[in-house]
C-alpha positions as CSV (number, residue, x, y, z in Angstrom):
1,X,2.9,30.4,-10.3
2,X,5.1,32.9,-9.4
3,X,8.4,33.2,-11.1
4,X,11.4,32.9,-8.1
5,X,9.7,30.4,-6.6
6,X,11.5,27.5,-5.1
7,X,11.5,24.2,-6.8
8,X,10.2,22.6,-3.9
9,X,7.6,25.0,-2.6
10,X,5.7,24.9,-6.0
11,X,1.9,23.6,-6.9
12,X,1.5,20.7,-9.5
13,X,-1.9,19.8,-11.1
14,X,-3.2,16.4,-10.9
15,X,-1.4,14.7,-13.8
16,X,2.0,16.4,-12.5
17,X,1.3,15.5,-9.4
18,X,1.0,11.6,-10.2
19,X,4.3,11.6,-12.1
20,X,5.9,13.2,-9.5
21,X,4.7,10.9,-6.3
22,X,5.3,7.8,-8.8
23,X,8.6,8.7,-10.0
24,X,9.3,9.0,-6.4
25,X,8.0,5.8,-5.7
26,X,9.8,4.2,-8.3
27,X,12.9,5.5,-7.3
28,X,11.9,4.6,-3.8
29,X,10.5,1.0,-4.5
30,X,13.9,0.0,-7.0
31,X,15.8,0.8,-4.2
32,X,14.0,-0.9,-2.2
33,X,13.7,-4.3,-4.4
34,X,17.6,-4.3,-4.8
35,X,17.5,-3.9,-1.0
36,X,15.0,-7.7,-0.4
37,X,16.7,-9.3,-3.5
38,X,20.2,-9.3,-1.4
39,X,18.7,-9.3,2.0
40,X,16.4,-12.6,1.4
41,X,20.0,-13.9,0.1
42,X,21.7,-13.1,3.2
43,X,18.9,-13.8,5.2
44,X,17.5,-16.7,4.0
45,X,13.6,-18.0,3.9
46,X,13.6,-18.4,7.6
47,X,15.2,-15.2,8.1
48,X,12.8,-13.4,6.0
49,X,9.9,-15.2,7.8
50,X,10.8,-13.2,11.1
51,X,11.7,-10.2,8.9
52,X,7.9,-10.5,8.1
53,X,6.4,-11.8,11.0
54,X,7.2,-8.8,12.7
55,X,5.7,-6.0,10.2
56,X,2.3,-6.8,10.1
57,X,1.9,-5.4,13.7
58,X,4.1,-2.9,12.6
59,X,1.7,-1.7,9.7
60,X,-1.6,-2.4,11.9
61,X,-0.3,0.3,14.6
62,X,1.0,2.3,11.8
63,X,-2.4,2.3,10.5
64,X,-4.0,3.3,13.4
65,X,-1.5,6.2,14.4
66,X,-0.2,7.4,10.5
67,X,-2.0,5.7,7.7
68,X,-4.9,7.8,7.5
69,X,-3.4,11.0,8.1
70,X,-1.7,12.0,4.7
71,X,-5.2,11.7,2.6
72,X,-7.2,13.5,5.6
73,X,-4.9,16.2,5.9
74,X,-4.4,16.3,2.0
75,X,-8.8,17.1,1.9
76,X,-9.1,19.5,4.6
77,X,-5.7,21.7,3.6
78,X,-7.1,21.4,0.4
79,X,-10.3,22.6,0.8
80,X,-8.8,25.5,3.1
81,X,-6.4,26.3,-0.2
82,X,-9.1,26.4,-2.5
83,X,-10.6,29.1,-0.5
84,X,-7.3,30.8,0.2
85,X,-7.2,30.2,3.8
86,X,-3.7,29.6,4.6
87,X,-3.8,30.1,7.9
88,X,-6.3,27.2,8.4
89,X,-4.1,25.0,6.2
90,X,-1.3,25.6,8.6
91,X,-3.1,25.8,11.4
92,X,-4.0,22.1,10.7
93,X,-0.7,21.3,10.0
94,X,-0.3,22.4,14.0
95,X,-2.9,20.8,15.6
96,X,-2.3,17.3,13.6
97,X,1.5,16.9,14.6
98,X,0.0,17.8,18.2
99,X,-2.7,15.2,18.1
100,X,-0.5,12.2,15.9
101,X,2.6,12.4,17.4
102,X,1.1,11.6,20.3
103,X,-1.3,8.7,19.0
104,X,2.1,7.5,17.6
105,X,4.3,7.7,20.8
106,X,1.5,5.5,22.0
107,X,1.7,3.2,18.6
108,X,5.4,2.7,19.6
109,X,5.4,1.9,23.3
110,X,2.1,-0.2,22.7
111,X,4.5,-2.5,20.0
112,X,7.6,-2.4,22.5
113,X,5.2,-4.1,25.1
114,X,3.4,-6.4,22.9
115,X,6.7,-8.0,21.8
116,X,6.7,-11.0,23.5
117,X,3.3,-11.6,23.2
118,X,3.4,-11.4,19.6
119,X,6.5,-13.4,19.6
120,X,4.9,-16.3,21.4
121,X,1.5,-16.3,19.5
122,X,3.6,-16.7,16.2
123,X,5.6,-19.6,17.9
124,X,9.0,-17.6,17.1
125,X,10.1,-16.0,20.6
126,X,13.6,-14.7,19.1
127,X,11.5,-12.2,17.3
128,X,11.5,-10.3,20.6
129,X,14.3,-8.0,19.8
130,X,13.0,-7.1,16.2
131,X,9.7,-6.5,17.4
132,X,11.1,-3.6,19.7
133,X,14.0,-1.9,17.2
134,X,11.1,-1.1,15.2
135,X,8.8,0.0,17.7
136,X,10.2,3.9,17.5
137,X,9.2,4.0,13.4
138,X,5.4,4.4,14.5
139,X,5.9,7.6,16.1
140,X,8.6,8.7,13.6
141,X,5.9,7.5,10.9
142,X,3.1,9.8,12.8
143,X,5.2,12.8,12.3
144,X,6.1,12.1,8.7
145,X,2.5,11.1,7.7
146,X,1.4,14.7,9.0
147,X,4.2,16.4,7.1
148,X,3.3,15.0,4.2
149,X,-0.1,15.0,4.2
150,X,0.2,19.0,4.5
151,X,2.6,19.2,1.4
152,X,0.2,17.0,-0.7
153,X,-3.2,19.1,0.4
154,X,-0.9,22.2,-0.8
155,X,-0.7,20.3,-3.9
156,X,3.2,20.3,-3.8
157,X,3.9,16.0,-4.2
158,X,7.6,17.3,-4.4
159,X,8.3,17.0,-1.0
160,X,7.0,13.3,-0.5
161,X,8.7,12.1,-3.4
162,X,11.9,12.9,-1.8
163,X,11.1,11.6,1.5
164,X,10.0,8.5,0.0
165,X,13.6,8.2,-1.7
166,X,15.9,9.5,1.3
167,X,14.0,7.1,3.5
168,X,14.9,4.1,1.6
169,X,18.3,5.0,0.6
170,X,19.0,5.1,4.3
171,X,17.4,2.2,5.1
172,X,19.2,0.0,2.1
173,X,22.5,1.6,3.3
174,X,22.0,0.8,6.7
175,X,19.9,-2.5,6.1
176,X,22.6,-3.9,4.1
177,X,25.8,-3.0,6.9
178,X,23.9,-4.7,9.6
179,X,22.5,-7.7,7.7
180,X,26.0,-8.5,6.5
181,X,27.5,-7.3,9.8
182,X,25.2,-10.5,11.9
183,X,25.3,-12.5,9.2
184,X,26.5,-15.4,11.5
185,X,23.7,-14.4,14.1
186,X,20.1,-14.6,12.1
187,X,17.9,-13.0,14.9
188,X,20.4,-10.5,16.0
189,X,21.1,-9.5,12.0
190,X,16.9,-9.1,11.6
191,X,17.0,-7.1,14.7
192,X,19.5,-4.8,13.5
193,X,18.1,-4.8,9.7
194,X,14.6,-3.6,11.3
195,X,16.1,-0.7,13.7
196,X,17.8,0.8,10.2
197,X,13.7,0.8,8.9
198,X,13.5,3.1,12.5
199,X,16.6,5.4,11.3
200,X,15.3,5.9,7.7
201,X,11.9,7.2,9.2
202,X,13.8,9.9,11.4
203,X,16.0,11.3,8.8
204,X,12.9,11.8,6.3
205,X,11.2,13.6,8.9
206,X,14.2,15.3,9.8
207,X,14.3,16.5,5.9
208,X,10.5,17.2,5.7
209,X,10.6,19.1,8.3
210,X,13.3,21.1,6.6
211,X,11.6,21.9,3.6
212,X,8.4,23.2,5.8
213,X,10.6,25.3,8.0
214,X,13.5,25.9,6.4
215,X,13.9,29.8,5.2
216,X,10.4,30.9,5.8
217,X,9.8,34.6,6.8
218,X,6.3,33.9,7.9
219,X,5.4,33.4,11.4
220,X,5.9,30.5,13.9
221,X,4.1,27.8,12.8
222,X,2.9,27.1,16.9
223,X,1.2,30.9,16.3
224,X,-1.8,29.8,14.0
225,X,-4.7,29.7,15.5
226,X,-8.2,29.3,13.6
227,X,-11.5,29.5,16.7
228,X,-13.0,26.6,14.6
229,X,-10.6,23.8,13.9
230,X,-11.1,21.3,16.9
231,X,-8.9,17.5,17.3
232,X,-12.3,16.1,16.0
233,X,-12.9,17.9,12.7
234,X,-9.4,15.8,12.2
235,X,-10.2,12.7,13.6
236,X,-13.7,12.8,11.8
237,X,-11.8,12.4,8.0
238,X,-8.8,10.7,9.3
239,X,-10.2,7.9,11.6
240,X,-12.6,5.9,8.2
241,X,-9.6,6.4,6.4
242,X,-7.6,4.7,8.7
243,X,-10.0,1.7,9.3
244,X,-10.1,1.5,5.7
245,X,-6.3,1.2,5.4
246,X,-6.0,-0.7,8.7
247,X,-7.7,-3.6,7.9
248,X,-5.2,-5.0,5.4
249,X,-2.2,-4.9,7.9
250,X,-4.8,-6.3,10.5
251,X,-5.5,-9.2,8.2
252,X,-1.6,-9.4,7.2
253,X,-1.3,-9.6,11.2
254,X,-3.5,-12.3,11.5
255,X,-1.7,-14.3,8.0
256,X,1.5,-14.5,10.2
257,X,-0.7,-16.7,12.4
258,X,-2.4,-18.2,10.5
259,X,-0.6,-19.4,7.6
260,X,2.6,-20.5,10.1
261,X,-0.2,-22.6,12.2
262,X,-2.3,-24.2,9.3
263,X,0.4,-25.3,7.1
264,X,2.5,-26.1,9.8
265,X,0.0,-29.0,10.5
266,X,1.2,-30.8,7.5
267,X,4.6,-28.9,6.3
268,X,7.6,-28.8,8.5
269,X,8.9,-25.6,6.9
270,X,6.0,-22.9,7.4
271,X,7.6,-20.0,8.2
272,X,9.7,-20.3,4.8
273,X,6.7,-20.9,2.7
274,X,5.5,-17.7,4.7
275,X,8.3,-15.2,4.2
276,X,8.1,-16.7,0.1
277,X,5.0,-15.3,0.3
278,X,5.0,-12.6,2.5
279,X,8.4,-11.0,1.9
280,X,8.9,-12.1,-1.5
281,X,6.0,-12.6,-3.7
282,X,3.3,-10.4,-2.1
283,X,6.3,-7.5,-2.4
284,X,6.7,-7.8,-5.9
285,X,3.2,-7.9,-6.8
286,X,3.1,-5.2,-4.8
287,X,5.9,-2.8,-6.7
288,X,3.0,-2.0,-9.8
289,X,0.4,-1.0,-6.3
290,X,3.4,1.4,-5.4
291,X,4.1,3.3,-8.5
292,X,0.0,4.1,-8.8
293,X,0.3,5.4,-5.0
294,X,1.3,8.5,-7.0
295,X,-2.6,8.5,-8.5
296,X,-4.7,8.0,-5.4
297,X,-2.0,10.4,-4.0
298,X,-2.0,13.4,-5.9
299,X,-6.3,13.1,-6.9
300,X,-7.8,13.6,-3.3
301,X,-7.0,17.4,-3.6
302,X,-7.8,17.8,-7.0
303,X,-11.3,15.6,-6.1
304,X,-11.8,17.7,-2.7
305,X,-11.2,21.3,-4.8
306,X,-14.2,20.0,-7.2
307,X,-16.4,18.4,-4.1
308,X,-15.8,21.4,-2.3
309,X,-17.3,24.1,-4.8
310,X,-20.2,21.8,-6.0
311,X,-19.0,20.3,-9.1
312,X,-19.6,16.7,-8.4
313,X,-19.9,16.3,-12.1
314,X,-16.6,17.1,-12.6
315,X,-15.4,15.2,-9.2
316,X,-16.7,11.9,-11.2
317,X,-14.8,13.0,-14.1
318,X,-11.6,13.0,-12.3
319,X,-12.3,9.9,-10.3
320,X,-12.8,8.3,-13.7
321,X,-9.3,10.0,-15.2
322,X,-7.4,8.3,-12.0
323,X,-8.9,5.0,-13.0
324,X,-8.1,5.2,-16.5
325,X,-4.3,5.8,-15.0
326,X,-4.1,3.3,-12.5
327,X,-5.6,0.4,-15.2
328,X,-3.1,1.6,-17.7
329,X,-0.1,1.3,-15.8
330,X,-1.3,-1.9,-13.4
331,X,-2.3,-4.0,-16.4
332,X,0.6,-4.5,-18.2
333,X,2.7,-5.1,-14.7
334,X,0.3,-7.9,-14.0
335,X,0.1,-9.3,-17.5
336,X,4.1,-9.7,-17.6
337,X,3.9,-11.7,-14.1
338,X,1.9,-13.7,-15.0
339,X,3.3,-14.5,-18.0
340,X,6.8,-14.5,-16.8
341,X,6.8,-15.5,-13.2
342,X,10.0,-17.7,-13.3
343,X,11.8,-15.4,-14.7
344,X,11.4,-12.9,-12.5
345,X,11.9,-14.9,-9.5
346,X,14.9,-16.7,-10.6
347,X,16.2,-13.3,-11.4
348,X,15.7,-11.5,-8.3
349,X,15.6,-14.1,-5.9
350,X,18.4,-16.4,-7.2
351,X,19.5,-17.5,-3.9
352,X,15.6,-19.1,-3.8
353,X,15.7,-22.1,-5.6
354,X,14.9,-26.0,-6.0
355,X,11.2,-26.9,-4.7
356,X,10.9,-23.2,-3.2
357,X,12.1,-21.0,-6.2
358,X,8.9,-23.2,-7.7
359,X,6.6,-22.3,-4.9
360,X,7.2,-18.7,-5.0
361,X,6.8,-18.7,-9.2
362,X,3.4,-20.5,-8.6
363,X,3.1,-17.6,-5.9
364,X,3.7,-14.8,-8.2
365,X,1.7,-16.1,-10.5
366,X,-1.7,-16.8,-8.5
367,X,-1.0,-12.7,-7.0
368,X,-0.7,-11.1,-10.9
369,X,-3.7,-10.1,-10.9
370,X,-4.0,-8.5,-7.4
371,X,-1.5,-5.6,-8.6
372,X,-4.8,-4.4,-10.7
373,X,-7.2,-4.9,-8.0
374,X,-5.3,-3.4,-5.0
375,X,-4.1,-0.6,-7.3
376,X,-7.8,0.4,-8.3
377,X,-8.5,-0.2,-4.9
378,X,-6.3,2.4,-3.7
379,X,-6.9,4.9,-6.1
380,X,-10.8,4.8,-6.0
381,X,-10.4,5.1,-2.0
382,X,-8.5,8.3,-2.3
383,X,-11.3,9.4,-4.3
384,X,-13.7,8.7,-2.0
385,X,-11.9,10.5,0.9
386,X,-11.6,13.3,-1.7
387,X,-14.9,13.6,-2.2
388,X,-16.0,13.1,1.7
389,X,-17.0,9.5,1.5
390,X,-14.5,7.7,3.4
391,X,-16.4,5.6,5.2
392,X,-17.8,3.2,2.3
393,X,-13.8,2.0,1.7
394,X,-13.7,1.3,4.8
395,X,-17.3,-0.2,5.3
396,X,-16.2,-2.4,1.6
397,X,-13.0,-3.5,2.9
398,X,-14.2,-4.7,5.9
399,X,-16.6,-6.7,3.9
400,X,-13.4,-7.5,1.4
401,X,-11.0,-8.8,4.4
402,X,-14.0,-10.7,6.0
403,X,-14.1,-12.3,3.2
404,X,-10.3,-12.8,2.7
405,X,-9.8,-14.5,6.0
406,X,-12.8,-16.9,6.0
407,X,-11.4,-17.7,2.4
408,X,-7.8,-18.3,3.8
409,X,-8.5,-20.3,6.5
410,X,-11.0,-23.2,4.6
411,X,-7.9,-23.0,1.8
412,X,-5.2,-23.3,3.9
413,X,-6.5,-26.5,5.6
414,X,-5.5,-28.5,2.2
415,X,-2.3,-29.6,1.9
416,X,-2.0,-29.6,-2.4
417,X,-3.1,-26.0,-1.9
418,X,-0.8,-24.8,0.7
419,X,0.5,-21.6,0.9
420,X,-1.4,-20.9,-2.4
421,X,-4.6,-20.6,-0.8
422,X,-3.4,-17.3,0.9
423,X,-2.9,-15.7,-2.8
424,X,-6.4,-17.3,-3.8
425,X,-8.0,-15.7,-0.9
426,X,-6.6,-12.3,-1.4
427,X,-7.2,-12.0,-5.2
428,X,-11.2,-12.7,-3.8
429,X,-10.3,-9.8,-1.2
430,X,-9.4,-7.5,-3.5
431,X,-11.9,-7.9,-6.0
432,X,-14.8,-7.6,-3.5
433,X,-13.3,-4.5,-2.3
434,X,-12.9,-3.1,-6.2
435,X,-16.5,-3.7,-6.9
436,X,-17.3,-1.9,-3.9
437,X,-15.7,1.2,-4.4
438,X,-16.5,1.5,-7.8
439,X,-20.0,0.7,-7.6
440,X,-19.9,4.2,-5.2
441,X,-17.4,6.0,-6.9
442,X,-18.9,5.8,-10.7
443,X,-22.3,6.4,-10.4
444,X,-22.9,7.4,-13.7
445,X,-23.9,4.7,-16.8
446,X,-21.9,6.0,-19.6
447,X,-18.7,6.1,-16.9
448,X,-19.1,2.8,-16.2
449,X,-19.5,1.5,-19.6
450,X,-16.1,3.6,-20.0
451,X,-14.5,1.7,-17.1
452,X,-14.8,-1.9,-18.5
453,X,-13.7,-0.4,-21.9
454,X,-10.3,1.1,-20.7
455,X,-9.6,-2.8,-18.9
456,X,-10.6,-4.2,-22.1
457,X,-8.6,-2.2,-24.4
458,X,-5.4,-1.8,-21.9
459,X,-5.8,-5.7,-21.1
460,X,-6.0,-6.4,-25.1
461,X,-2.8,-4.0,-25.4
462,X,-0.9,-5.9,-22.3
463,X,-1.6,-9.1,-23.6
464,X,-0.4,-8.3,-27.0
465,X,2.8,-6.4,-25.6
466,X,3.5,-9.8,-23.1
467,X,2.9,-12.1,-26.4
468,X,5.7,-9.8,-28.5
469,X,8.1,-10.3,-25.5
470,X,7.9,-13.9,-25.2
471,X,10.6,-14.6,-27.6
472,X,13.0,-12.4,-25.5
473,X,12.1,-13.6,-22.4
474,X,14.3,-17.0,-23.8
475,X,17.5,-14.1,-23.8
476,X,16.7,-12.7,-20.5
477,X,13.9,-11.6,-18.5
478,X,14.7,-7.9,-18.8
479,X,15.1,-8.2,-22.5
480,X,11.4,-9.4,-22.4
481,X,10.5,-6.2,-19.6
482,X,12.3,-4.0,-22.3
483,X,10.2,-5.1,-25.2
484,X,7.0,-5.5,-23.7
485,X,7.3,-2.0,-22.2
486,X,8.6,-0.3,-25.7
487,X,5.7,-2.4,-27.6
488,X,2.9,-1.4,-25.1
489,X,4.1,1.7,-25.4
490,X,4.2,1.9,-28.8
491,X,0.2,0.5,-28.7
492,X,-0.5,2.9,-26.8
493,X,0.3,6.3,-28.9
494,X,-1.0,3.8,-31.9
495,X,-4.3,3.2,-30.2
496,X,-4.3,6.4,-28.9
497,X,-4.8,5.6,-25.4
498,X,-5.0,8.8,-24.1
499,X,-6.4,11.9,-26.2
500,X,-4.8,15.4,-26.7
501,X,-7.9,17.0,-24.7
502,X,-7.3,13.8,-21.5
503,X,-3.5,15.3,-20.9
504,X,-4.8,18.9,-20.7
505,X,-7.8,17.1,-18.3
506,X,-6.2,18.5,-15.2
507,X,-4.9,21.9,-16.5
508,X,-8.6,23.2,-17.4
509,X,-9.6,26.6,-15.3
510,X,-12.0,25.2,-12.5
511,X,-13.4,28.5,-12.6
512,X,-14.9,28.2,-15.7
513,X,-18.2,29.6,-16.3
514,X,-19.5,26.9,-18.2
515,X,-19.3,24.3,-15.9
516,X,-22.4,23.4,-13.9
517,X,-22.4,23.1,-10.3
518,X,-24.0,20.8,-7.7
519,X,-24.9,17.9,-10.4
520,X,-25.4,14.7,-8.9
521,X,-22.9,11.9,-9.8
């Protein structure tokens, strides 16, 4: 690396990379859990049941125009690095904003229109306004998926981490002002809460766009022109990834309907017991599934180098080291739910409380274990798109969500299940979609054997960590976060999680002469 070199314009390896993208999303996601903790208080269950009625259509058209964009990007700009081809990479960064800002322009009108269709299907017509002050995010989202799908194929996570955190500092800081500003008027204080998502996704591609622009001495970027790089070459990676990603916000979509419908037969307040689930529970099972974004971000260039010289060996290798990662920082997230869901709850959600802080404990709870699943899920997808098999994540979550949904709705129908059956259904989901992946992903015996050792060993250190905690959880709940997180810690360097030779894994010269080419994994 070349000494002068801006902070921001540098290249991290793979275990760099991770940290960087995860602190990022840290940062990001604690903002953005001090942001729901007061907003479900000022909003209320019902309130945050239209909060989330209206983002699963949000995410499904976000899918289709953005979702698959940073990981396709992030293999082709790769593969044109590796090579040294820079005028490809931004070549590609060209053609992309081209092609996606338009597919999101179209994401955005298409939600505008759909509104009050949506609206009526989920028997909640006020939604209509919320619906369309979010509708401009998809296109914003299109523009920032391309951005950053460019900065992470260069191998520099720098600029996504501080998107990440400038978009949801705006959006708590504008959230929050509106929320409290309508307080007295629920569906015009959601509306408002939901256009400050639209204004956070504008300035981070305002600031992206900055840091790819900003200073450079090198030609327009509208100049680059490579006689092979056609709309399809993008669309080819991009669209499996995006039916793989899609399919969860399509079955979210379809949760809004059907969890209101089915337990509405026999429970007069649904769409709380949805937004418990939906906006509270589901998002804090998902925080651990956020912080290992980081993983499945930063391997699909360091997979796609490998994959695209022929060491498919070493492309395994890798795929395993992200696992190993993911596990040992999902595990112990999901142990300490489940062994603590009260206290979390009635921590963060203290306004919840009575028969429905109980519900979303039991909630928590019955999702622990999904933070593991999803989060493998995630990071073994990314390898596949790194190694230019997107299509089986999508083809196994298809089979996952089919699974999900025909799950969900013989659950739902009981009334001593209830809402419950939603977090049975998508623990199923999740697991069909892990075995999946990793039956394509590690191909190899002694890999796999590895596998179930690391969830073994991390689940044996988690359990142990949770167990040492209990005692302060009687203090406080983040006593008990504190000690677990020091003890598993403190298992880890004992039990030497990860060796000496596993940290340099990512810094070793893929040039090497020893290394064998074009092995099958």
């Amino acid at each position: 690396m070349r000494r002068g070199k801006p902070l921001l314009h540098m290249k991290q390896n793979f275990l760099k990379g991770a940290i960087i993208i995860s602190v990022g999303g840290i940062a990001a996601k604690i903002l953005g859990a001090f942001y729901r903790i007061p907003l479900t208080n000022i909003l209320g269950g019902e309130g945050m049941g239209v909060y989330q009625m209206v983002y699963p259509l949000y995410c499904l058209l976000l899918t289709v125009s953005a979702t698959g964009i940073p990981s396709g990007l992030a293999r082709i700009v790769s593969s044109a690095e590796s090579r040294g081809d820079h005028a490809k990479s931004r070549a590609v960064l060209f053609k992309s904003l081209l092609l996606f800002s338009g597919v999101g322009l179209c994401g955005s009108a298409l939600m505008f229109l759909l509104a009050p269709a949506m609206s009526a299907a989920q028997g909640e017509i006020g939604a209509v306004a919320a619906y369309r002050a979010l509708a401009p995010g998809v296109f914003f989202v299109s523009v920032l998926s391309c951005l950053r799908g460019w900065f992470q194929g260069k191998s520099n996570f720098f600029p996504t981490a501080f998107s990440e955190i400038c978009e949801q500092a705006v959006k708590v800081a504008l959230g929050l002002f509106f929320a409290r500003a309508f307080r007295g008027e629920p569906f015009k204080a959601v509306a408002w809460t939901l256009a400050s998502v639209t204004f956070s996704e504008f300035a981070a591609c305002l600031l992206l766009a900055f840091l790819a622009w900003g200073g450079r001495t090198k030609r327009p970027l509208f100049r680059e022109r490579v006689q092979d790089l056609r709309a399809k070459q993008l669309l080819r990676v991009t669209i499996p990834v995006t039916v793989a990603a899609g399919l969860l916000p399509l079955s979210n979509l379809l949760d809004s309907i059907l969890i209101v419908r089915l337990v509405g037969r026999y429970a007069s307040n649904a769409t709380a017991l949805y937004g418990l689930y939906a906006g509270a529970a589901a998002t804090l099972v998902n925080l651990p599934v956020s912080v290992c974004y980081g993983i499945a971000a930063a391997i699909i260039p360091a997979v796609s180098a490998c994959q695209s010289k022929g060491l498919l060996r070493e492309a395994e290798e890798r795929t395993l080291f992200a696992l190993k990662c993911t596990l040992f920082l999902s595990l112990p997230a999901a142990a300490f739910l489940l062994a603590f869901p009260s206290g979390v709850t009635s921590f963060l959600f203290s306004s919840v409380t009575g028969a429905e802080g109980e519900t979303l404990a039991s909630l928590v709870r019955a999702l622990a274990l999904t933070a593991v699943f999803l989060s493998c899920v995630q990071t073994l997808a990314a390898c596949l798109t790194g190694r230019g098999k997107p299509k089986i994540a999508a083809f196994a979550m298809t089979a996952a969500v089919a699974f999900k949904l025909v799950a969900e709705f013989v659950l739902l129908q009981f009334p001593q299940i209830s809402v419950l059956g939603a977090a049975y259904a998508a623990i199923g989901c999740y697991f069909v979609a892990l075995a999946a992946d990793l039956l394509y992903s590690i191909r190899e015996r002694k890999n796999r054997i590895a596998v179930l050792a690391y969830f073994f060993k991390f689940s044996a250190m988690s359990a142990a960590a949770v167990f040492c905690a209990a005692a302060a959880a009687r203090v406080h709940v983040l006593l008990a976060l504190c000690a677990a997180a020091l003890i598993y810690l403190a298992l880890a360097v004992l039990l030497r999680a990860f060796s000496a030779q596993e940290l340099q894994f990512t810094r070793r010269n893929h040039h090497a002469h020893h290394r064998r080419a074009g092995m099958q994994s």
